[in-house]
VEXDREN-45536 format. One line per 8 residues: number of its first residue (from 1); their letters; for each residue x, y, z of C-alpha. Coordinates in steps of 0.5 Angstrom, whole numbers. Example, Ala and Ser with C-alpha at 12.3 -4.5 7.8 and 13.67 -1.06 7.14 Angstrom:
2
1> AS> 25 -9 16  27 -2 14
END
This chain:
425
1> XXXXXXXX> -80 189 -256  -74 191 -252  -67 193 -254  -60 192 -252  -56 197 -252  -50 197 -257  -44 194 -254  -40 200 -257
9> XXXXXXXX> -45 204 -253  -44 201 -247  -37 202 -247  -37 208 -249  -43 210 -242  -38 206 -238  -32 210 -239  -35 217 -239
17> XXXXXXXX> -37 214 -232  -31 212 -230  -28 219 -230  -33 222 -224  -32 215 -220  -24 215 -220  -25 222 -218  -30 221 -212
25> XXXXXXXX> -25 215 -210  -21 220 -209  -25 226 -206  -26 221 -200  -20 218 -199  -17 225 -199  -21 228 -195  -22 222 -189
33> XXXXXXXX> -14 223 -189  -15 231 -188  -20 229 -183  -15 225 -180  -10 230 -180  -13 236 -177  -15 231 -172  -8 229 -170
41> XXXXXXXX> -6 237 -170  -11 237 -164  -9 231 -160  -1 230 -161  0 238 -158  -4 234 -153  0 228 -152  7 232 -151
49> XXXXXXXX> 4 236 -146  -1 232 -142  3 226 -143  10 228 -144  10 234 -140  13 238 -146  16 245 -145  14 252 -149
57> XXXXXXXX> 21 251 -154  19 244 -155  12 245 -157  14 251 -162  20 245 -164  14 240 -164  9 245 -168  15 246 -173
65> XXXXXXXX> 17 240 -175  12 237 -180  14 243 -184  22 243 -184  22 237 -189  20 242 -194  26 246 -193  31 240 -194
73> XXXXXXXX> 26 235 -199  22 240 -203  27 241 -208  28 234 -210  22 231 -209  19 233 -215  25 231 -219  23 224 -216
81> XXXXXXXX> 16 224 -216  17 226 -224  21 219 -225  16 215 -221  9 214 -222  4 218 -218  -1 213 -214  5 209 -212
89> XXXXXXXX> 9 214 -209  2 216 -205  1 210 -203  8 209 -200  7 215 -197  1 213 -193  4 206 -191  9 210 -188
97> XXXXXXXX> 5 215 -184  0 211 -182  6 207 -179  9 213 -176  1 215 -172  1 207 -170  8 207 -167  6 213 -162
105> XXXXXXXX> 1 209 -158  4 202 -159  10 206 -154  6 209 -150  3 201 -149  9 199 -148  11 205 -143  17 207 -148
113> XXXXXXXX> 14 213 -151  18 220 -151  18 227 -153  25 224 -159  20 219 -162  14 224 -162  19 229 -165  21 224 -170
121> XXXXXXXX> 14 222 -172  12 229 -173  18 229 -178  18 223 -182  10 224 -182  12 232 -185  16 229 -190  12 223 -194
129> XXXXXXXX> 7 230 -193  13 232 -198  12 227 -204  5 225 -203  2 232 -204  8 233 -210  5 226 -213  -2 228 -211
137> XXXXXXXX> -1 235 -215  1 231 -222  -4 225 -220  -10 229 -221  -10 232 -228  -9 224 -231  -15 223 -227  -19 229 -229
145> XXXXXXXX> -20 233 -236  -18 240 -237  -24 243 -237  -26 240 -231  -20 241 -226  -22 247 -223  -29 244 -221  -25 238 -219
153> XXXXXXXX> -20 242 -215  -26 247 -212  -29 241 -209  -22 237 -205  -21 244 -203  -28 245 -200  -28 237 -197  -21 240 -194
161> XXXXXXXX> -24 246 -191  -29 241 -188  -25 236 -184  -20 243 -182  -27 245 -178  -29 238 -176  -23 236 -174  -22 240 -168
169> XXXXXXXX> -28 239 -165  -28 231 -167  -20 231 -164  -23 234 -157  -28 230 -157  -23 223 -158  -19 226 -153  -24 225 -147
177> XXXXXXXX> -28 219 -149  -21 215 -152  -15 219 -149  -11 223 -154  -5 218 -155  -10 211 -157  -14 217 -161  -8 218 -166
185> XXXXXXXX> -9 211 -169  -16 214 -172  -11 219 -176  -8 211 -178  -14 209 -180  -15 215 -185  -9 213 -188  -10 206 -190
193> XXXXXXXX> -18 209 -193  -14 213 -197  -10 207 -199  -16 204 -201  -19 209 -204  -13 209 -209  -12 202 -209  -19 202 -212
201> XXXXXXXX> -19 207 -218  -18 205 -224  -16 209 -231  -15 208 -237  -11 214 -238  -4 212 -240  2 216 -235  5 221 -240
209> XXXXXXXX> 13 217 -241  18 221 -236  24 224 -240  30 222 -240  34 222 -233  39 226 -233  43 229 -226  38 231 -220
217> XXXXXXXX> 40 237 -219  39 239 -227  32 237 -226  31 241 -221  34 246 -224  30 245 -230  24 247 -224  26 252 -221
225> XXXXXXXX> 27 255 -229  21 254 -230  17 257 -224  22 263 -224  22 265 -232  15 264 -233  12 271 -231  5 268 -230
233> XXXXXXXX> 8 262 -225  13 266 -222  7 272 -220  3 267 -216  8 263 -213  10 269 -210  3 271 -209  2 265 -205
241> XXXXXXXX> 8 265 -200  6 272 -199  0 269 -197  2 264 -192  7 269 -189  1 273 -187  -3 267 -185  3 264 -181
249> XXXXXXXX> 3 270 -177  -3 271 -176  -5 264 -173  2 265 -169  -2 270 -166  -9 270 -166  -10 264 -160  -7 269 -155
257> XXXXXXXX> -10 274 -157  -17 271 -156  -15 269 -151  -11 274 -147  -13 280 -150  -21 280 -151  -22 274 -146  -26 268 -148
265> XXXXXXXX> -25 261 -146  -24 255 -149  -29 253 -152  -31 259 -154  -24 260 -158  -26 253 -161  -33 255 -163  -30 262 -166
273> XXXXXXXX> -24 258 -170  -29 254 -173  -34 258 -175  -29 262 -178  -26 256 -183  -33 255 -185  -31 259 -190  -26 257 -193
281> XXXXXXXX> -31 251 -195  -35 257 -198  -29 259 -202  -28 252 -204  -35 252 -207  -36 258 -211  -28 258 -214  -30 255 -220
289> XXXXXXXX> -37 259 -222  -34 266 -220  -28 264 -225  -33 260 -230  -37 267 -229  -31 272 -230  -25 269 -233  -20 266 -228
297> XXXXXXXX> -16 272 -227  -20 277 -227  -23 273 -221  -17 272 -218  -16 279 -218  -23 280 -215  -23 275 -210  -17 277 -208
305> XXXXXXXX> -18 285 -206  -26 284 -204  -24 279 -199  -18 280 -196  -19 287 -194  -24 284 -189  -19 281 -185  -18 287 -182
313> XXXXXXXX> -24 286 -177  -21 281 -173  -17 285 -169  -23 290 -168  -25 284 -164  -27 284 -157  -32 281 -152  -39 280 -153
321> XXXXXXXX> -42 282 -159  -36 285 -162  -33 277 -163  -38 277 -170  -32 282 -172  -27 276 -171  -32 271 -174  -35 275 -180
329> XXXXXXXX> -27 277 -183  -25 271 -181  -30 267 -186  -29 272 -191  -22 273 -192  -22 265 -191  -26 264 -197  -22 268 -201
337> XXXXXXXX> -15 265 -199  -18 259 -201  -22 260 -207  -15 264 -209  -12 258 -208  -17 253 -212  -16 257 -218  -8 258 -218
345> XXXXXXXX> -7 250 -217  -12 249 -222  -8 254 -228  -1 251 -225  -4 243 -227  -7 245 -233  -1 250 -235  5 246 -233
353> XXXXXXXX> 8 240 -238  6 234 -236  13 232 -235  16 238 -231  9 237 -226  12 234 -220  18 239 -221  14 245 -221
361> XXXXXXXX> 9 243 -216  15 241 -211  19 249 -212  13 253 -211  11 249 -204  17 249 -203  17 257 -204  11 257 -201
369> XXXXXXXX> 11 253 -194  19 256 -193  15 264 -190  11 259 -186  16 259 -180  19 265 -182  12 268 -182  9 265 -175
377> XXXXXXXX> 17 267 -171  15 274 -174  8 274 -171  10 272 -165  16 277 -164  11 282 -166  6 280 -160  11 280 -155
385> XXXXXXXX> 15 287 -157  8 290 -158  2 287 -156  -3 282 -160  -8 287 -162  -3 291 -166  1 285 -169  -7 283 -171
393> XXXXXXXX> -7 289 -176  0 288 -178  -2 281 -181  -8 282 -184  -6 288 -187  1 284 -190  -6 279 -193  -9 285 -198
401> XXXXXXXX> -2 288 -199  0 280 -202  -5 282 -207  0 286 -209  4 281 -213  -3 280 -217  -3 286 -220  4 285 -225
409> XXXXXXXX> 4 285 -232  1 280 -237  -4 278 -231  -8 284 -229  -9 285 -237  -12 278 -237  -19 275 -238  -17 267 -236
417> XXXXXXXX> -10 264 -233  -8 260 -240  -8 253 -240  -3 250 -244  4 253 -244  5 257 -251  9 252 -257  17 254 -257
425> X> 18 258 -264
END
């Protein structure tokens, strides 16, 4: 004779699946839009220089831009996105930059297209990136349980991985099958899949009540507090610029020594790019287990000074086999970067007060995205006053001594990151 399941049961069996599809909703519709990104990251540098004829300056402008909104918004987006709700705010961001990357080609139908609107759309498109990663940062942990962040974070770390090595090759293709201006509609497309995505999950995790408003610069001020008076946030915040510094400069630096330096072709440089970044999607994977296996810290610590030092092989580099140099140590010091990065993301979203997330989240972008532009000018100043190969062991020597940051007290006397701020006395 069968039986039905009680209703209680059921219910219960529901909602313990409703957590893994809420996440998987988000998982494809983030790494779609990565996919769409690092396609445009390919195709508009080809648009300002095939179509619009862009000179060297307006290219390094063009290759700035998305970043600047950071230097301006960084700080405020956070107090903003902590008095709104996450998803709405993801969406609007989405709507607008798939606005932006239709625009562009539409333009160019109508013969109107200039390097001012292509300028204007890497800005716009930069600053929505502000306030959607700031509201996807405080959006995941009402999704996602404690205990299952650093999981959840692995794998939108390794998706993210994946779409920066596909999209390259994907966007070269587009280039020559569509043209590199219609192909930026593929990044628009990502967008509204997103949004679908987003549209679609539901949850039954009410959104944790925001504080009362006060002035925006107090409740900025409450997030660079934050980040600056807890020694454990403040030690991987500063981790984090210094290592973005460092791979700033050296991907200021690596193509033109590839290319002029050790002599390999385009395609070539592609296929060597590509095989590095496959292994930021090991790092992605394993993040989780080593820091399951050894305590987060301790695995922080540990990635850190196992895999950054082999970043150093890349300026061994040279024709022949010895390009295995740049493609070993590249993946390896890739898979520590962005292992180190799941495990710090992971303890900032478990660590901060829900109503201080965006805040936090939005100061230490903010101080992390402002060495890029300093880090890659740092880079190119270098090449030009001594030589790319010197310069490339200048960078990946500042990527191990970044770890440098790690090993300050409480953190290097730790087993695991904490994951709940410590109660006031």
């Amino acid at each position: 004779m069968e039986s039905a399941m009680p209703a209680a049961a059921r219910s219960a069996k529901g909602q313990d699946r409703r957590p893994h599809r809420n996440f998987r909703l988000l998982l494809i519709g983030e790494t779609t839009s990565k996919l769409g990104t690092s396609v445009t990251s390919v195709l508009l540098p080809l648009v300002a220089v095939t179509t619009l004829h862009a000179s060297p300056f307006v290219m390094g402008v063009l290759t700035a831009a998305p970043w600047l909104p950071w230097l301006i918004l960084g700080l405020p987006a956070g107090a903003w996105v902590d008095r709104l709700a996450p998803r709405r705010v993801m969406l609007v961001c989405n709507a607008v930059s798939a606005a932006v990357f239709v625009s562009v080609p539409v333009t160019w139908w109508l013969g109107a297209l200039t390097l001012g609107h292509l300028l204007g759309a890497a800005l716009i498109s930069g600053a929505a990136s502000v306030f959607f990663s700031t509201a996807y940062s405080a959006y995941l942990p009402q999704l996602v349980p404690t205990q299952d962040l650093m999981e959840r974070n692995a794998q939108l770390q390794a998706g993210d991985q994946t779409a920066r090595v596909a999209g390259p090759g994907l966007g070269g293709l587009i280039a020559q099958t569509l043209g590199s201006v219609p192909g930026l509609l593929l990044d628009a497309v990502s967008f509204v899949v997103s949004s679908l995505c987003l549209t679609a999950i539901r949850s039954d995790v009410p959104r944790p009540a925001p504080a009362p408003r006060r002035r925006l610069s107090r409740e900025i001020s409450d997030g660079l507090r934050f980040v600056v008076g807890d020694p454990q946030v403040r030690a991987v915040t500063a981790f984090g610029a210094a290592v973005n510094l460092a791979m700033a400069g050296l991907q200021a630096v690596q193509v033109v020594f590839l290319v002029r330096t050790v002599g390999v072709d385009s395609d070539t440089l592609g296929w060597l790019v590509s095989c590095g970044g496959l292994g930021g999607v090991l790092g992605g994977l394993v993040a989780g287990r080593l820091a399951t296996r050894m305590g987060s810290a301790r695995a922080l610590l540990a990635i850190q000074f196992a895999a950054s030092p082999f970043g150093l092989l890349a300026a061994l580099t040279g024709p022949g086999p010895r390009l295995a140099f740049f493609v070993f140590g590249t993946a390896v010091m890739l898979a520590g970067v962005v292992a180190c990065n799941v495990i710090i993301v992971s303890f900032r979203q478990a660590y901060c007060p829900s109503e201080l997330l965006g805040r936090v989240t939005a100061t230490t972008l903010f101080l992390n995205y402002s060495t890029i532009p300093l880090g890659a000018l740092l880079g190119g100043s270098l090449a030009s006053l001594f030589g790319a190969r010197p310069t490339m062991w200048v960078v990946t020597a500042a990527l191990v001594a970044a770890g440098g940051f790690l090993l300050v007290a409480p953190l290097r006397g730790l087993r695991d990151l904490p994951g709940a701020p410590a109660a006031d006395g």
